[in-house]
The first five atom37 places (N, CA, C, CB, O) and aatype in JSON, in Angstrom:
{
  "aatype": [20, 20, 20, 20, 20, 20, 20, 20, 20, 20, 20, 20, 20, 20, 20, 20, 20, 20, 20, 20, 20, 20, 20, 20, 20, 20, 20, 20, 20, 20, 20, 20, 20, 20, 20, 20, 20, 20, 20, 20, 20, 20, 20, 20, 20, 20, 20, 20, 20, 20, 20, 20, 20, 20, 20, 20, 20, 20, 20, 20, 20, 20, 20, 20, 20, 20, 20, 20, 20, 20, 20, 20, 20, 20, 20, 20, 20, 20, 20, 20, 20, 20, 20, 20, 20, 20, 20, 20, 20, 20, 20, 20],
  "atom_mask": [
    [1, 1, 1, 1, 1],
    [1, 1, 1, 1, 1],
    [1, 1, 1, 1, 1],
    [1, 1, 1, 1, 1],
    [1, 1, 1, 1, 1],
    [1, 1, 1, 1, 1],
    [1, 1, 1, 1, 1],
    [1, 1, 1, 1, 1],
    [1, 1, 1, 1, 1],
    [1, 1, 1, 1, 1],
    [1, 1, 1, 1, 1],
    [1, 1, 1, 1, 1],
    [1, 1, 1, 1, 1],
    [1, 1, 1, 1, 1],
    [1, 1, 1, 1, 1],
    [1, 1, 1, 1, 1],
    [1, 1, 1, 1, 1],
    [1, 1, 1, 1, 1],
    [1, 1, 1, 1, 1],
    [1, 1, 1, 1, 1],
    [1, 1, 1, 1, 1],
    [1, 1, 1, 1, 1],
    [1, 1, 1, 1, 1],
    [1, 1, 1, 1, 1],
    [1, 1, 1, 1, 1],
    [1, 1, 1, 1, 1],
    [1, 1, 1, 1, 1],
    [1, 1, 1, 1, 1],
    [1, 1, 1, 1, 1],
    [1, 1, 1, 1, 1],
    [1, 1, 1, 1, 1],
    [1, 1, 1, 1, 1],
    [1, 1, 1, 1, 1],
    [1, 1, 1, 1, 1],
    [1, 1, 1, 1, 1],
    [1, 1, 1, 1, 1],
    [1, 1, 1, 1, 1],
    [1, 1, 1, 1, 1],
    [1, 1, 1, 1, 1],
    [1, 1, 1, 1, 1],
    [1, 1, 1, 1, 1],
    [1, 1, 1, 1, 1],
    [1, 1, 1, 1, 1],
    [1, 1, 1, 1, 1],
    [1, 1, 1, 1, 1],
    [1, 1, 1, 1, 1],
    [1, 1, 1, 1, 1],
    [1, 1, 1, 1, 1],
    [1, 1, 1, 1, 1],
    [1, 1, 1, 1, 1],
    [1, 1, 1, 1, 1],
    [1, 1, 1, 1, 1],
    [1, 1, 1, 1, 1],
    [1, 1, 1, 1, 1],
    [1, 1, 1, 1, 1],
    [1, 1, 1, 1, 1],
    [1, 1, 1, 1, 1],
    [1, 1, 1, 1, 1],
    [1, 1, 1, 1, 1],
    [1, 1, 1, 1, 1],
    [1, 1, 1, 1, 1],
    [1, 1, 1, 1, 1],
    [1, 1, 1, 1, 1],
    [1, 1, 1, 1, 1],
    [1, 1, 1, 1, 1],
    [1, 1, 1, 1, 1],
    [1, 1, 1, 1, 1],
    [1, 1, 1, 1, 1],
    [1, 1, 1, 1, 1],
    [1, 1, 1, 1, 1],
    [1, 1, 1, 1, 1],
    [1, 1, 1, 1, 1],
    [1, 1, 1, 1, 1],
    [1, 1, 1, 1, 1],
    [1, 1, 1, 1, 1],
    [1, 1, 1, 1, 1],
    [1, 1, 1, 1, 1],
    [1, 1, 1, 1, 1],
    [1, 1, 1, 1, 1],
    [1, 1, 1, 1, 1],
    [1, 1, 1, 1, 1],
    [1, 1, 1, 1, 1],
    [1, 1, 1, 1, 1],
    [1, 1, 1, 1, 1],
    [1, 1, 1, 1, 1],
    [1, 1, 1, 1, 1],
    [1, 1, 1, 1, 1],
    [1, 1, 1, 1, 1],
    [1, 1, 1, 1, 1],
    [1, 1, 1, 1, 1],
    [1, 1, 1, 1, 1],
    [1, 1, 1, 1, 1]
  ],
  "atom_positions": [
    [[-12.02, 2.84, 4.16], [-11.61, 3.92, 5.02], [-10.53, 3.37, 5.95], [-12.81, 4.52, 5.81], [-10.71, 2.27, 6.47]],
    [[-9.42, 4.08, 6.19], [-8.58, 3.2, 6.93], [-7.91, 5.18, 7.69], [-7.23, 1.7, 5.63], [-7.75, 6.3, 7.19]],
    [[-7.72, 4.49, 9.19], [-7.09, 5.53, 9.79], [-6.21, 5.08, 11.27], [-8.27, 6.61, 10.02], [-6.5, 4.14, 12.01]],
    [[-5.61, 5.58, 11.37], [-4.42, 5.57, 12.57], [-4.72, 5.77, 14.18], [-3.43, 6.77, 12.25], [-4.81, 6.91, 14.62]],
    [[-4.88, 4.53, 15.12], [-5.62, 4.39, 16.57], [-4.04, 4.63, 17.53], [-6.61, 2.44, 16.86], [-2.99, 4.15, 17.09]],
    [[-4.06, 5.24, 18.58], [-3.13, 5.41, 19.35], [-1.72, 6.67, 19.01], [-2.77, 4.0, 19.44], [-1.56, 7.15, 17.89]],
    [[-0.84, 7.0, 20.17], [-0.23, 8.23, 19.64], [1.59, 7.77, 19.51], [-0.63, 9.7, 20.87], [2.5, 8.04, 18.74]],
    [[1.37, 6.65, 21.16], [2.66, 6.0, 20.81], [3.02, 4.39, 20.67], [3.47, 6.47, 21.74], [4.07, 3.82, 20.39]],
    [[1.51, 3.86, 21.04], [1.43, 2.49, 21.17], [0.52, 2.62, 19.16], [0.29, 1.8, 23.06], [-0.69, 2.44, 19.01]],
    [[1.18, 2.84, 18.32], [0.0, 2.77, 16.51], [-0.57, 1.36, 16.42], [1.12, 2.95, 14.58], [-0.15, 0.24, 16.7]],
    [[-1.74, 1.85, 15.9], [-2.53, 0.69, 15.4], [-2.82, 1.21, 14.15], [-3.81, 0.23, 16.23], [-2.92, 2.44, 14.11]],
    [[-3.04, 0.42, 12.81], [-3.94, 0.99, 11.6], [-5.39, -0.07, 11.71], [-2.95, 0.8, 9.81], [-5.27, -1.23, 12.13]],
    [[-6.78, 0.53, 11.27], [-7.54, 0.25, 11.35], [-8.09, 0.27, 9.94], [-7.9, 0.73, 12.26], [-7.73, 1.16, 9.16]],
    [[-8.94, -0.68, 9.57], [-9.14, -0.38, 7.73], [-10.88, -0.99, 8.14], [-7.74, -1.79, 6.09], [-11.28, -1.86, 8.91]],
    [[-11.39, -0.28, 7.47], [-13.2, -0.55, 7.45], [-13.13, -0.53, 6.08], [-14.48, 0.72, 8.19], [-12.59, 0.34, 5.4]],
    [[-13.82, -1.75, 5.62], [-14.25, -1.93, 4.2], [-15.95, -2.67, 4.16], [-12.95, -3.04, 3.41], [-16.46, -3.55, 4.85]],
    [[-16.43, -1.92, 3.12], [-17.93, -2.53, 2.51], [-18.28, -2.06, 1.12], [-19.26, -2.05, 3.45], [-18.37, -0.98, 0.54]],
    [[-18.46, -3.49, 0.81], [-18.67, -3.42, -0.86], [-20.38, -3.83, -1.04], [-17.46, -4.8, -1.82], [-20.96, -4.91, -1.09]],
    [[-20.92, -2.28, -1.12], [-22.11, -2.61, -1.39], [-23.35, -4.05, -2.12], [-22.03, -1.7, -1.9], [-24.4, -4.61, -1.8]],
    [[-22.2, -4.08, -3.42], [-23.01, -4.86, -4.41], [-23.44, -6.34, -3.76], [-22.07, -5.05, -5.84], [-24.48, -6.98, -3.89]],
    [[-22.44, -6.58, -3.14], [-21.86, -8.41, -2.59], [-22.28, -8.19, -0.77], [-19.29, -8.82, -2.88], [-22.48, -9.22, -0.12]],
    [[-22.39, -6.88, -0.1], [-22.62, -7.0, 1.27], [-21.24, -7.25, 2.06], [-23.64, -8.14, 1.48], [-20.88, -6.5, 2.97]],
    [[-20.79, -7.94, 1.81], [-19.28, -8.28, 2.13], [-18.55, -7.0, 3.28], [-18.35, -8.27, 0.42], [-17.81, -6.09, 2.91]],
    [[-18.96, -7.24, 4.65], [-17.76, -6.15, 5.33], [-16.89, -6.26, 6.08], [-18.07, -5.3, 5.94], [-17.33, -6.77, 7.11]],
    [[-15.5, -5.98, 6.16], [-14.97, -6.05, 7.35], [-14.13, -5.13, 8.02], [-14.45, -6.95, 7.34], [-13.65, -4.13, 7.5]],
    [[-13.99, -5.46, 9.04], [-13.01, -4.33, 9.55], [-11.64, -4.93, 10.01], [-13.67, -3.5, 10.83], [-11.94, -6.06, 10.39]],
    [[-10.09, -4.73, 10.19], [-9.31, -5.03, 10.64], [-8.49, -4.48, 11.14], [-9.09, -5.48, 10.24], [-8.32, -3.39, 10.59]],
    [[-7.49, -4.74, 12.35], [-6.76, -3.88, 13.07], [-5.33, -4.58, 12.98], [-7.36, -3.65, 14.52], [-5.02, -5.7, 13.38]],
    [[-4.38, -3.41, 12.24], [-3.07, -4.23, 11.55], [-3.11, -5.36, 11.02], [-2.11, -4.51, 12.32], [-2.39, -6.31, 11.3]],
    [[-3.98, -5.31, 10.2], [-4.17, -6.82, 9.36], [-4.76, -7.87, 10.14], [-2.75, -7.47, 8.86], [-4.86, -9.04, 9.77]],
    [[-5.09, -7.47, 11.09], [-5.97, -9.18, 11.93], [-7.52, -8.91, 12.43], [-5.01, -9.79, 13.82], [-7.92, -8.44, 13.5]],
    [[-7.96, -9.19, 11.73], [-9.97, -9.47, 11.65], [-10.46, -9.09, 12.94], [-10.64, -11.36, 11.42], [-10.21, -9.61, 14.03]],
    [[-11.38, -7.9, 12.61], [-12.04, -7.63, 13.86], [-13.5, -8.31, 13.72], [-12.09, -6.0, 14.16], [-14.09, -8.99, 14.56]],
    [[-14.06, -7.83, 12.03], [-15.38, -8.35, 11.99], [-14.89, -9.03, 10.51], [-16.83, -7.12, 12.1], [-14.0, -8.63, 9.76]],
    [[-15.65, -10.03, 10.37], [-15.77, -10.32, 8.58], [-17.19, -10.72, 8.49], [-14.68, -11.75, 7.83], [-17.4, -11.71, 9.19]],
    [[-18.48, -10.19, 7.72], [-19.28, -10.73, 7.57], [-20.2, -9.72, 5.92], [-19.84, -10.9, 9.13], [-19.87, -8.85, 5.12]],
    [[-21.36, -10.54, 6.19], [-22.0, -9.79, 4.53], [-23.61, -10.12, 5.27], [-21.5, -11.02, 2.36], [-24.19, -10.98, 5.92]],
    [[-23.82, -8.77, 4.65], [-24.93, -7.72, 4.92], [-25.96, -7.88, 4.07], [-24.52, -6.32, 4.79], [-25.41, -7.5, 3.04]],
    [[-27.03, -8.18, 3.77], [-28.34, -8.19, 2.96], [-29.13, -7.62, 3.08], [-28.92, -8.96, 2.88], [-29.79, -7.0, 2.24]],
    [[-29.28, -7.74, 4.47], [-30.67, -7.31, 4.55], [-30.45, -6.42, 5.73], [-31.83, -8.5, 4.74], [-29.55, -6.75, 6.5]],
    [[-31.22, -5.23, 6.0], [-31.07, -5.29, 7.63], [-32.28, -3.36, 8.19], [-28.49, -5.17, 8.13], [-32.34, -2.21, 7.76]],
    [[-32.77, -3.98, 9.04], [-34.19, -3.28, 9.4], [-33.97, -1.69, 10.21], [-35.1, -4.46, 10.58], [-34.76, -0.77, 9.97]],
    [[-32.68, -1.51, 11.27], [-31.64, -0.57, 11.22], [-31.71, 0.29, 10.38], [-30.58, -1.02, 11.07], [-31.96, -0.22, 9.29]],
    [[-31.59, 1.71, 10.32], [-30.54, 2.67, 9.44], [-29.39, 2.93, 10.18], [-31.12, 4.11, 9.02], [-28.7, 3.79, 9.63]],
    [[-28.82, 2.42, 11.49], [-27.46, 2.57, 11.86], [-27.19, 1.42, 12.39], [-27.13, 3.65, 12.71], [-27.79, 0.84, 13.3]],
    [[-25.99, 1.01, 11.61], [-25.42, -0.05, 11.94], [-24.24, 0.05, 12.97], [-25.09, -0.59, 10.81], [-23.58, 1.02, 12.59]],
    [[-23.6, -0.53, 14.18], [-22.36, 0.28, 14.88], [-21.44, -1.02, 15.42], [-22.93, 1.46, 16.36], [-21.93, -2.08, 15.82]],
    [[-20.06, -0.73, 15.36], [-19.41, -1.88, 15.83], [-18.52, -1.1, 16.62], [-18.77, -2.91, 14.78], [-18.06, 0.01, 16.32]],
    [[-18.31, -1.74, 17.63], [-17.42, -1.09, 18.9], [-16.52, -2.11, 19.32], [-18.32, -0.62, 20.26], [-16.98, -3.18, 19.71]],
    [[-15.36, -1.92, 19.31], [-13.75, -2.7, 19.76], [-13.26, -1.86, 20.8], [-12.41, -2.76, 18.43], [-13.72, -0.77, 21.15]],
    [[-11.97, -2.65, 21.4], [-10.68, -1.85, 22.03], [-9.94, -2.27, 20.69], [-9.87, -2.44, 23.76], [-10.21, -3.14, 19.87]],
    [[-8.97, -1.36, 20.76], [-7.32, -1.2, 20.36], [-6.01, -1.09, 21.17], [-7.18, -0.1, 19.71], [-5.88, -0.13, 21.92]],
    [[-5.05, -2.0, 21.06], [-4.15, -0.96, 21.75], [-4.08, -2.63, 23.38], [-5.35, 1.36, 22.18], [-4.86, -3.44, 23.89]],
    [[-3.01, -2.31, 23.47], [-2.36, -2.93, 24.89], [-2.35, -2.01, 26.01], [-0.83, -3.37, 24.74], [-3.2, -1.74, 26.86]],
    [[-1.07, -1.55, 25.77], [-0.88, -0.32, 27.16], [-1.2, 0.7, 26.6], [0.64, 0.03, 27.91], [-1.32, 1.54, 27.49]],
    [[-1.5, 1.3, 25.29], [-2.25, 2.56, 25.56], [-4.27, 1.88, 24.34], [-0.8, 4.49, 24.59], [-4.54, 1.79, 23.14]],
    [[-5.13, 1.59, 25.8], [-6.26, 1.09, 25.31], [-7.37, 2.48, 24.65], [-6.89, 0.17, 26.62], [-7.77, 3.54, 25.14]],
    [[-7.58, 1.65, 23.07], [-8.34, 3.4, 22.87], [-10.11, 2.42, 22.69], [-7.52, 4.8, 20.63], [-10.04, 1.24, 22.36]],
    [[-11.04, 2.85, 22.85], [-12.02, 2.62, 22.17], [-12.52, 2.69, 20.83], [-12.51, 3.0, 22.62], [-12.83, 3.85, 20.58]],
    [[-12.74, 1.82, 19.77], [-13.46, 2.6, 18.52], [-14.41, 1.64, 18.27], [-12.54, 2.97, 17.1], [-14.54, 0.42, 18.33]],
    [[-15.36, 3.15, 17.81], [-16.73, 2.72, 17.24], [-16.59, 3.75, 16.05], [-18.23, 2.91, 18.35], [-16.18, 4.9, 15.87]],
    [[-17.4, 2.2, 14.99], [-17.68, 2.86, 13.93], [-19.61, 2.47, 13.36], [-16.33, 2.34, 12.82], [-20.37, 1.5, 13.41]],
    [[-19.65, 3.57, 12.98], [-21.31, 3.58, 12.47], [-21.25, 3.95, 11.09], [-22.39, 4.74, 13.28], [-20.58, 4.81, 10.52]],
    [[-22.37, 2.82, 10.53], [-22.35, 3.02, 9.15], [-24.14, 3.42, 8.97], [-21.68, 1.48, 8.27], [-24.92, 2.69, 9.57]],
    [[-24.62, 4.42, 8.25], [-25.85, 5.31, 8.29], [-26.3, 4.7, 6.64], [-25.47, 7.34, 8.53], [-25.42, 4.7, 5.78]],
    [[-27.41, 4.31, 6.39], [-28.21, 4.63, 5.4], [-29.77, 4.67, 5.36], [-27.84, 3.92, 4.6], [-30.42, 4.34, 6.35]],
    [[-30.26, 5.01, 4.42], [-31.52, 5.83, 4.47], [-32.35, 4.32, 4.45], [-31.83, 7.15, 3.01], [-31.8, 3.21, 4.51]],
    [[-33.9, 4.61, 4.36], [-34.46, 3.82, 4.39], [-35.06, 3.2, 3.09], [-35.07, 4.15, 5.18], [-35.3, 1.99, 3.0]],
    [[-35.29, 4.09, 2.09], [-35.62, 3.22, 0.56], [-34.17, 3.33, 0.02], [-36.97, 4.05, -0.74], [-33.25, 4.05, 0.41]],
    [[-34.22, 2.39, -1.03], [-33.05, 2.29, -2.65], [-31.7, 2.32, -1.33], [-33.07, 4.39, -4.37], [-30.67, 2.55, -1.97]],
    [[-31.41, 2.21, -0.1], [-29.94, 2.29, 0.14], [-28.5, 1.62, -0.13], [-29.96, 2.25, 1.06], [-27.43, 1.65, 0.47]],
    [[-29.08, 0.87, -1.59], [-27.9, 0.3, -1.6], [-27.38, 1.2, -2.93], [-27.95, -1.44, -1.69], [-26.22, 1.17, -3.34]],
    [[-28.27, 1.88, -3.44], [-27.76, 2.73, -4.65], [-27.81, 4.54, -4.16], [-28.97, 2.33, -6.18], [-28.12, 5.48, -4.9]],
    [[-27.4, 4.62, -2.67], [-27.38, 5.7, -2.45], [-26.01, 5.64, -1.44], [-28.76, 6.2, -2.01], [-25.5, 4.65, -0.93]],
    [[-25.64, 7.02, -1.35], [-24.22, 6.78, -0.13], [-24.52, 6.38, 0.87], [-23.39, 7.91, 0.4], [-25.66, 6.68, 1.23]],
    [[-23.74, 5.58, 1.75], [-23.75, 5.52, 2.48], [-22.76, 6.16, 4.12], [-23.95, 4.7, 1.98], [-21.89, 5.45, 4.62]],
    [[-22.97, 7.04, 4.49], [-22.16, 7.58, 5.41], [-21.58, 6.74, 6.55], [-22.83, 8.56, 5.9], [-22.2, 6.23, 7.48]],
    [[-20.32, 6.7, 6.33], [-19.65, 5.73, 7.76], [-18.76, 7.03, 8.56], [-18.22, 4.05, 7.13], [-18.1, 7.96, 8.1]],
    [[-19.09, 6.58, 10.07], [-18.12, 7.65, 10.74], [-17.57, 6.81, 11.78], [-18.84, 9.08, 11.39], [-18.11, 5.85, 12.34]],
    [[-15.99, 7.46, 12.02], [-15.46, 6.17, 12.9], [-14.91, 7.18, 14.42], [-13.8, 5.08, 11.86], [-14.49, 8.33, 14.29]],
    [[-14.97, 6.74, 15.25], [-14.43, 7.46, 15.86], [-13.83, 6.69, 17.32], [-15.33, 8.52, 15.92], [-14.2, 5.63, 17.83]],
    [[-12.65, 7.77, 17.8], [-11.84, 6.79, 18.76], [-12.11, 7.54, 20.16], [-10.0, 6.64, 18.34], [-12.23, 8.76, 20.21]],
    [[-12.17, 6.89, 21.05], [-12.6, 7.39, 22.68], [-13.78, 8.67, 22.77], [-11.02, 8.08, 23.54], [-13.96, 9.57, 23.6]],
    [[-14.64, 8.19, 21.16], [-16.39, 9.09, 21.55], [-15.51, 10.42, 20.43], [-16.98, 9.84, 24.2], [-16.36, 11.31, 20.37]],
    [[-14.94, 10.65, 20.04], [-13.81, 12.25, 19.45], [-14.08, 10.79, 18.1], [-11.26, 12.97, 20.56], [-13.82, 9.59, 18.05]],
    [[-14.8, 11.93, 17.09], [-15.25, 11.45, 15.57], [-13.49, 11.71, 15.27], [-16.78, 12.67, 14.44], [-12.84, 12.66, 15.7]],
    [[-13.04, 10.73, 14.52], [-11.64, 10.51, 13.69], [-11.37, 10.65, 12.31], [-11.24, 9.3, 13.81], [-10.39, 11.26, 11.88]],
    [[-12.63, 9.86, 11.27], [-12.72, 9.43, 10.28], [-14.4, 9.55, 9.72], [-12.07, 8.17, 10.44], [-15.54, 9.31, 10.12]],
    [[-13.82, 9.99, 8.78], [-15.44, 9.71, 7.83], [-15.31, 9.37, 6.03], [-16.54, 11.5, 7.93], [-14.74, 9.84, 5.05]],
    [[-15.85, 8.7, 6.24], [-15.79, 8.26, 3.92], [-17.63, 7.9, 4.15], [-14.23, 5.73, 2.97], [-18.55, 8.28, 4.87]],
    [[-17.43, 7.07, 3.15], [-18.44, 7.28, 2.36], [-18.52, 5.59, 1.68], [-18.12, 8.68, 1.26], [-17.55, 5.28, 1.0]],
    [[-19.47, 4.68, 1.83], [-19.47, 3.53, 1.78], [-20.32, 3.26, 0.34], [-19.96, 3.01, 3.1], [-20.52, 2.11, -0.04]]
  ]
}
């Protein structure tokens, strides 16, 4: 999922997770916000919260939702959103 932070100061933001391997990260214009891999985890919402942005600072949080049995062979809903205002949503 990748979407666009700020109106005149741009940032691109890209959220990636590859179920099979756990493997996720997120990055802001190409430079690592998170990199890590997922196995296990007791949660059904997972959430990561950054700034973006110099002189115009935005907040984003993104939450990734799955159920509690089989969730690695079911969707997983990610929603991203910038200053609390939902932006983005796919499907993990």
């Amino acid at each position: 999922m990748t979407f666009p932070v700020g109106s005149t100061e741009r940032h691109t933001v890209v959220f990636s997770f590859d179920k099979f391997w756990g493997r996720l990260t997120i990055t802001v214009d190409g430079q690592s916000v998170v990199d890590s891999v997922q196995m296990f985890s007791m949660s059904t919402v997972k959430t990561w919260a950054f700034f973006v942005g110099h002189q115009e600072g935005h907040s984003v949080r993104i939450e990734k939702h799955r159920t509690v049995f089989f969730a690695g062979f079911r969707p997983q809903p990610v929603y991203a959103f910038i200053d609390d205002v939902l932006v983005a949503q796919g499907v993990a």
